[in-house]
N, C-alpha and C positions, 0 to 999 in steps of 0.2 A: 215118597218117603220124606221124611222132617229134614233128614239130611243132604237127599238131592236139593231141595230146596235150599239149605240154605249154603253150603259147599258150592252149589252152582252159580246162585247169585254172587260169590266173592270175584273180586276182581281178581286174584291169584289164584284162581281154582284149577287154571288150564298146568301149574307146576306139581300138579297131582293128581294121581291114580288110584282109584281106591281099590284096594286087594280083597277085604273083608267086613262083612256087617255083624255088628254086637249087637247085646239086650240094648247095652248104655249106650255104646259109642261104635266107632267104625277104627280099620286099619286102613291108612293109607301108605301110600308109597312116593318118595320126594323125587321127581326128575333131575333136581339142581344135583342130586350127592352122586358122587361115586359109591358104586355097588348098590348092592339090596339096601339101603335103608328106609325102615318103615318104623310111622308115625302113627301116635294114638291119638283121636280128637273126641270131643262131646259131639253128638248128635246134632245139635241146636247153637253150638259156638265154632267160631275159628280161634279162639285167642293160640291155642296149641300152636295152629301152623305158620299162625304170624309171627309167633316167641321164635320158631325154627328158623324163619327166615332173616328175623333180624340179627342171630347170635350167626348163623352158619353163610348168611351169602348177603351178609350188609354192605359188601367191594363191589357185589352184584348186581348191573342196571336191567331192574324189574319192569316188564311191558307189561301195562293192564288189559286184562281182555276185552274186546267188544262187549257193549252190550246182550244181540243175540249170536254172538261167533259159536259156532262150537266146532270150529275146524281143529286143527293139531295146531298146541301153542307154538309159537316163536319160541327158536333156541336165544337165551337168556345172554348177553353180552357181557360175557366178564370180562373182567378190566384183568390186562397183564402188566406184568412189573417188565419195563423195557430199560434193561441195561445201554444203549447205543449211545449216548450221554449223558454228562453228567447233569445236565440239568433238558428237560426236553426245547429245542428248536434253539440253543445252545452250545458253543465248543468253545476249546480253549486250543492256546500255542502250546505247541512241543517246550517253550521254555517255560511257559506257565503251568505246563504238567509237570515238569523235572523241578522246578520251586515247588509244587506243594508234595510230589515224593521224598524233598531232601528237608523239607518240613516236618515231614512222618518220622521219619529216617534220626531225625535231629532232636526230636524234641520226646520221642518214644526212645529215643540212644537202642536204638537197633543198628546188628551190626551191616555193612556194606554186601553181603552174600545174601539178602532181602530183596533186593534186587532183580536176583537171578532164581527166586524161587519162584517156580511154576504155576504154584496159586495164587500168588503177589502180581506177577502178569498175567494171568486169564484176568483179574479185574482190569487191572489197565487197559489191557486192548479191549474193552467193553464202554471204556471214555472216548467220543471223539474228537478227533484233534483237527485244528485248521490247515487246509492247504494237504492235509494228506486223506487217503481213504481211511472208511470207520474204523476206528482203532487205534487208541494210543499206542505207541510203540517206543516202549523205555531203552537207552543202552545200555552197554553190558557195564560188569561190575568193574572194570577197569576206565571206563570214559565215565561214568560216574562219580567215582574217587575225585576225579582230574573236575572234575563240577564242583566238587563242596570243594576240593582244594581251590578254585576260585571264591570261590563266597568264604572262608577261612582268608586267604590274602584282602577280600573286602573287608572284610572286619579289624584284621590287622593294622590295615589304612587308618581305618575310623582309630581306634584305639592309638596310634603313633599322632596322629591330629590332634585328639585331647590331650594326649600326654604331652607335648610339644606348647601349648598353652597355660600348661601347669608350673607352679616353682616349686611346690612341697607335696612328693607324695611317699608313702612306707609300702615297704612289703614284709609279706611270711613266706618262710622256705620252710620245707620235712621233706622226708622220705618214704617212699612206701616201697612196700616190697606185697606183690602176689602171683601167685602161679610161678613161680622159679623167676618172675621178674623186679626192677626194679627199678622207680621211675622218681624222677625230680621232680615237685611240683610249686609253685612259687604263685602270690597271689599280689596284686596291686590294691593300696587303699588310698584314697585322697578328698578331701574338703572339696567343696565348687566353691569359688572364691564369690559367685553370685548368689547363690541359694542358701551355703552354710549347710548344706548337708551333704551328709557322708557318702560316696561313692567307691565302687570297687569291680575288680574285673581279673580273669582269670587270664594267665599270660603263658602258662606251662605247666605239663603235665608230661614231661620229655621221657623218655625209657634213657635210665643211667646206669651204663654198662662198668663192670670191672669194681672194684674193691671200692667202698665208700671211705676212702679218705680225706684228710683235710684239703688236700690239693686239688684233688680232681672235683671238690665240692665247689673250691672258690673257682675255679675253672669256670664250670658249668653256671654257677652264679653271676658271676662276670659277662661271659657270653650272651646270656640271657637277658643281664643289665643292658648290655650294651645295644642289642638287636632293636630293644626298644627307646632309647634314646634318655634311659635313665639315668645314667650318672652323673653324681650333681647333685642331681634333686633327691636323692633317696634320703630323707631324715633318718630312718633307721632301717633294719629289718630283724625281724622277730623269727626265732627257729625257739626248739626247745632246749633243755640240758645236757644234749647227746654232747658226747665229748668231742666228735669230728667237727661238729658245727663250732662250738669255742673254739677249738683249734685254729680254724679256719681264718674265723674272722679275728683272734689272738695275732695270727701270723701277718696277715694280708690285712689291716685295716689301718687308716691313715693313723697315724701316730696320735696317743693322745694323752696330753700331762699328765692329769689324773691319774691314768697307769704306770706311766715313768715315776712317777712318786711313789705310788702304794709300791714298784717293783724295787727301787733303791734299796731299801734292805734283804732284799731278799739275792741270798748267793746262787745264780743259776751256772749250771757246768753243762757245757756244750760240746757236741764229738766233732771235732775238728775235719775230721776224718768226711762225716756226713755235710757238715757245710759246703766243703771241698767237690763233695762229689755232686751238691745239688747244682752250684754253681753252672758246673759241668755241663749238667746233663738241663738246664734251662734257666736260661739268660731273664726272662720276661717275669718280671713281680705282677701279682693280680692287685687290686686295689680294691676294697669292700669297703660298704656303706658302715656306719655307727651298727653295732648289734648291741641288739636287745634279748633278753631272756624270757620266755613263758611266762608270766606273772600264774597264770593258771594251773601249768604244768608244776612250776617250783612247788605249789599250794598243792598239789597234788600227792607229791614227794615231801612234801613236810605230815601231811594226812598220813601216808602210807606208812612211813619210817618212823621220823620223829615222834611222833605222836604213840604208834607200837610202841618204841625206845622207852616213853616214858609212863605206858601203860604197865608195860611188863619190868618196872625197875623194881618192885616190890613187889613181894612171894605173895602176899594175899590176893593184890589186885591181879597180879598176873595168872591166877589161877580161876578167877570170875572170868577174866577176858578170856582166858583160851577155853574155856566149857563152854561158854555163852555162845561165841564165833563158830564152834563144833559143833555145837547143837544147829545153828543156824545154818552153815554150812550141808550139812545132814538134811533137813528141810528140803535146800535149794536145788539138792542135786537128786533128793528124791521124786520132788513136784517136775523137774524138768525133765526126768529120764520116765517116768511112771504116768500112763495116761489114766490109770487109775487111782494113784495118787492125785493125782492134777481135778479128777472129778468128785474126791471126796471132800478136798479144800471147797467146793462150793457149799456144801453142807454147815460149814463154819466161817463163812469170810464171803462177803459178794466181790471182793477183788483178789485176784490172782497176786501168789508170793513174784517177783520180782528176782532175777539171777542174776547177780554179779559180775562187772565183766574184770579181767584181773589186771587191768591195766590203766582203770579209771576209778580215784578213789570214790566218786561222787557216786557213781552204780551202786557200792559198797555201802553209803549211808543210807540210798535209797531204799535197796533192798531190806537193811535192818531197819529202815523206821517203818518198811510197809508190816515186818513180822511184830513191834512194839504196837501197830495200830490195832489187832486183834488180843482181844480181854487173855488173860492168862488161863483159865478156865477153859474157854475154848481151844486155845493155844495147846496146852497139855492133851485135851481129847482127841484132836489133830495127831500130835505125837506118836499117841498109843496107837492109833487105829496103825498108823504106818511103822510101829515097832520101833519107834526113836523114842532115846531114853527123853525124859518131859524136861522143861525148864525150870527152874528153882526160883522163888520169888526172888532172892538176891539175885540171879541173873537175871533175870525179867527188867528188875529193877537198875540196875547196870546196862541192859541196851537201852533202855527209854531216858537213861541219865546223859549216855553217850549221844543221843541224838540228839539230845533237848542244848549239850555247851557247842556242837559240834555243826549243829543248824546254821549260825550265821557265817560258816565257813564256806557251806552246800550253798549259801543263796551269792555268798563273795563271787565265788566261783562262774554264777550263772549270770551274773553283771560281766566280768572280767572275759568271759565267753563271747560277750555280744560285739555287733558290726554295726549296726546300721546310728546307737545310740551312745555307742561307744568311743571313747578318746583314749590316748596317753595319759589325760591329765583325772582320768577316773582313776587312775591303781592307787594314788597314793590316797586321796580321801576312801575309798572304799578300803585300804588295811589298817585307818586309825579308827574308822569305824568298824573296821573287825574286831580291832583290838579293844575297842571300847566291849563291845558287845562279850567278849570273851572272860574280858576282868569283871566283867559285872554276874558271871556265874561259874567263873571256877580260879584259883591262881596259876595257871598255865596260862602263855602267851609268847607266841613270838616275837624274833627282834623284827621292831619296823624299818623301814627303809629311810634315810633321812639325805637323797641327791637333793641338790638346787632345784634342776632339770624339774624331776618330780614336781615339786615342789609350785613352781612356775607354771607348769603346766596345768598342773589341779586351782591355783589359782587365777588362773588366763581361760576357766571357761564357766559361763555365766552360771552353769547350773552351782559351784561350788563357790568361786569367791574366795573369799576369805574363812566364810562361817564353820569351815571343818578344823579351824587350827588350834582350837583350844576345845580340849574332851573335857564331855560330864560324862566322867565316869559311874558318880552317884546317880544320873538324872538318865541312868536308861530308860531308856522305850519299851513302853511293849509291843505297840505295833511291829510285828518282825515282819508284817509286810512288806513294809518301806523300811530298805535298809538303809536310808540317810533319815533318818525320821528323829534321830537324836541333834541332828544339827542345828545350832543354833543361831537366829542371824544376826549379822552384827554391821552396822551400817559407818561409811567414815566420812567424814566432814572436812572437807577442801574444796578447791578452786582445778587443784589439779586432772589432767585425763583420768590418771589411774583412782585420784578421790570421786572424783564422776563415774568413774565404773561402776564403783563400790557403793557408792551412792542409789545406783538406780537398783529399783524395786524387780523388773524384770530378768528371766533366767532362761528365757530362751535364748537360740542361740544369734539371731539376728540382732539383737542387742549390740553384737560387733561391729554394725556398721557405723554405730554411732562412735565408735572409736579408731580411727584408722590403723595407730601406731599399733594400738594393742590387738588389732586382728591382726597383723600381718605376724605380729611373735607367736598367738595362739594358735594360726595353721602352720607355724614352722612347730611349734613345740607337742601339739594336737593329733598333727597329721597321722603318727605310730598307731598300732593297736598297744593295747598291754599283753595279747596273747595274740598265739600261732592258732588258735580254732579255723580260722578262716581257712586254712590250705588244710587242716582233716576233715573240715566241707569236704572241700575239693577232693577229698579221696574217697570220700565215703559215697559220692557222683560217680566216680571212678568203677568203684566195687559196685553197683548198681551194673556197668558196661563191660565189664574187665569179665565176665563170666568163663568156667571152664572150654563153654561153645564157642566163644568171642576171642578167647588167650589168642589163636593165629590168626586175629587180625592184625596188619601193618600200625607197626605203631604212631607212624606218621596217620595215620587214618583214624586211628583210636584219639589220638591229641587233639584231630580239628572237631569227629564229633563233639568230646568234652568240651572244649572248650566253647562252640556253637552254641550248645547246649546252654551254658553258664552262664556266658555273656549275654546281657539282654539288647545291648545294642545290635548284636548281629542276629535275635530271634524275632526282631521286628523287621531288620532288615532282609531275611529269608522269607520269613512268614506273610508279609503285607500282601500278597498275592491271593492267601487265603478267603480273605472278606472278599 
């Protein structure tokens, strides 16, 4: 037969049996598969059986037959997967296995009962380890702890070392509250006196028990200053408008004229009573750094309030604002509650409506500018389909109006946010430049700020100068890209350091070294953020770990992962084991 012939001739013909003969072709039968599987081939070709061997047993080391063998083939050598090590002819230390679990552990922010789960060590004991028989063998979930709380005090070191070298660094303090708890978290920012660039490092994320008030805030504040060798050096620190936080640092902060002045007229009545008993009941005054306000937060609360206030001062407008927002509303909560709603928006819009969060005005513009980005036409078809009454071209026209003056507030906001690009001396060029940008498309504007501090700051860093202090108001931009794009520069003529500053064409920030006196004022005046973003980072890392599963973990154990986690000096110094 055509097919003895040429089946027999293959050098893999001994991994098949043929079962049956056709007009066209034959059935065979695979030896390599488990169970009955049989195979069709042509009479006069193998390509079929070669296609089967390369897709189903390609791990498989194939023997070719003899020439004239025709004994029973050789069982076929498959390759197994050998778990025995990690790598073959290969092991590491027990301390080198417990580094890259607390690597896992750290950088995955799983909680400490990972450890002790049954499928977590059936893989381990499948690593082997040196000096001991095959099989890593992790400890339990309590000398584990006692491992990363070593490597949390390594890092500690590290971080008191740098800090310890530094003369000017800021922090941000907030609050969080989740799962019935509630945790202090405070963050470090500071300049490299070498590099000129911004550094930062997570110092606390403590569980704080009992009633958030102002005392027990500068308590905890203090404490925390102090653990690390801060006080002194804190230029400022940043919290938001809570009223414990003023309090705080109202009460507890080194005295400062400018307050005793603006306080002189003002009549304050004290309960004698409560001075009397504070005395009493403790002797020891806390002492807190310079505090600083939210710049992003206030902007936030100006968005929120002020802006409503002056939307709804008048019966027309405020009746476009509250349909429009109602309508919009209706929308958001339809798309986000309705998976069938959510699927007919595709129909009309390749991007998803946007929900609001009620605590962030900036969610708030996003949201309404993604519903302004879809034509009205469609907008309305949308509507109906979900039984919401449509929008009116005068409201249509009212959200795209409110986005279009309210935009360079939403990008303010997203400079004032930042860390790594960020200074003290950005707030005040970035609110004349808000303000530029606001008079140039509507008569509303807030009061700007006009500190020295300010003032000095935005001028002590290369990228600003001098060239933001006199506004063209007429001469807006339209690049709204670039929101300093209206600046104009303006160069000055002397002998002196600070006429040489101003002088040079350059805007990075290196540039300071060519001026000793005035780097050393710009990392004292620099070093602040304008905003607390940086520690709702730090929470929103938190809420990532803090899970319903995770709530009873030790909160000492929840704070070193986070913090592990955060800090990158100590995920190199965990992790190096990894490579």
């Amino acid at each position: 037969m055509i097919f003895d012939v040429t089946l027999l001739r293959w050098k893999y013909s001994h991994y098949f049996e043929i079962v049956e003969e056709k007009e066209k072709g034959i059935i065979v039968k695979c030896k390599l598969c488990v169970g009955e599987k049989l195979l069709s081939t042509a009479k006069n070709t193998t390509s079929n059986l070669k296609k089967h061997l390369h897709a189903k047993h390609s791990t498989t080391e194939l023997e070719e037959r003899a020439p004239n063998d025709t004994s029973t083939p050789p069982q076929a050598k498959q390759q197994k997967l050998d778990f025995s090590s990690s790598s073959p002819g290969k092991t590491i230390s027990s301390t080198e296995l417990n580094k890259l679990v607390a690597a896992f552990i750290v950088e995955e922010m799983q909680p400490l009962s990972t450890v002790e789960a049954p499928t977590f060590r059936n893989i381990i004991s499948k690593i082997s380890v040196t000096g001991k028989r095959p099989g890593g063998v992790l400890p339990d979930r309590k000398t584990f702890a006692s491992f990363l709380d070593n490597a949390y005090m390594e890092m500690e070191t590290e971080l008191k070392k740098t800090f310890a070298d530094l003369e000017y660094v800021s922090t941000t303090a907030d609050l969080w509250t989740a799962q019935n708890k509630s945790f202090l978290g405070i963050t470090v920012h500071w300049i490299d006196p070498a590099t000129l660039h911004r550094k930062k490092a997570a110092i606390a994320c403590r569980r704080f028990r009992g009633r958030h008030t102002y005392d027990t805030i500068a308590a905890e504040l203090e404490q925390i200053h102090s653990s690390y060798a801060l006080c002194g050096k804190i230029t400022a620190t940043v919290t938001d408008n809570g009223s414990n936080f003023v309090k705080a640092f109202r009460m507890f902060q080194a005295d400062d004229d400018n307050e005793t002045k603006n306080d002189e007229d003002e009549v304050i009545f004290t309960d004698l009573h409560a001075v009397l008993r504070d005395d009493i009941e403790s002797s020891e005054r806390y002492v807190l750094p310079p505090h600083h306000r939210c710049a992003s937060h206030t902007l936030n609360l100006i968005c929120s309030n002020d802006i409503v206030k002056f939307l709804t001062a008048k019966a027309d407008c405020k009746a476009v604002y509250r349909r429009a927002t109602g309508k919009c509303s209706a929308l958001w909560s339809k798309v986000s509650r309705s998976t069938v709603a959510s699927e007919s928006l595709e129909e009309f819009s390749k991007r998803k409506l946007l929900v609001p969060s009620t605590t962030r005005w900036n969610s708030f513009y996003d949201a309404l500018s993604r519903v302004a980005d879809m034509p009205l036409v469609d907008l309305n078809q949308f509507c109906t389909r979900l039984d919401i009454r449509c929008i009116t071209e005068r409201e249509y026209q009212f959200i795209k109006e409110y986005c279009k003056v309210l935009k360079p507030v939403c990008m303010a906001l997203d400079i004032l946010q930042g860390e790594d690009q960020c200074f003290y001396g950005t707030l005040q060029p970035t609110l004349e430049i808000l303000m530029t940008k606001i008079l140039s498309s509507s008569g509303w504007c807030p009061k700007v700020m006009q500190e020295p501090e300010l003032i000095a700051a935005a001028i002590l860093l290369p990228k600003f100068k001098n060239i933001w202090t006199e506004r063209q108001v007429g001469q807006h931009s339209s690049d709204e890209d670039d929101f300093f794009s209206s600046m104009k520069s303006r160069r000055s003529q002397g002998t002196g350091e600070l006429d040489g500053y101003f002088a040079c064409v350059s805007i990075k920030m290196y540039l300071l070294n060519l001026f000793p006196h005035i780097k050393n004022l710009s990392l004292k005046l620099n070093t602040g953020l304008p905003a607390s973003a940086a520690c709702e980072r730090l929470f929103s890392s938190a809420g990532l770990l803090f899970t319903k599963k995770q709530a009873r973990m030790n909160s000492a154990n929840f704070e070193n992962i986070l913090l592990l986690k955060l800090n990158k000096v100590n995920r190199v110094r965990i992790g190096k084991q990894i490579n």
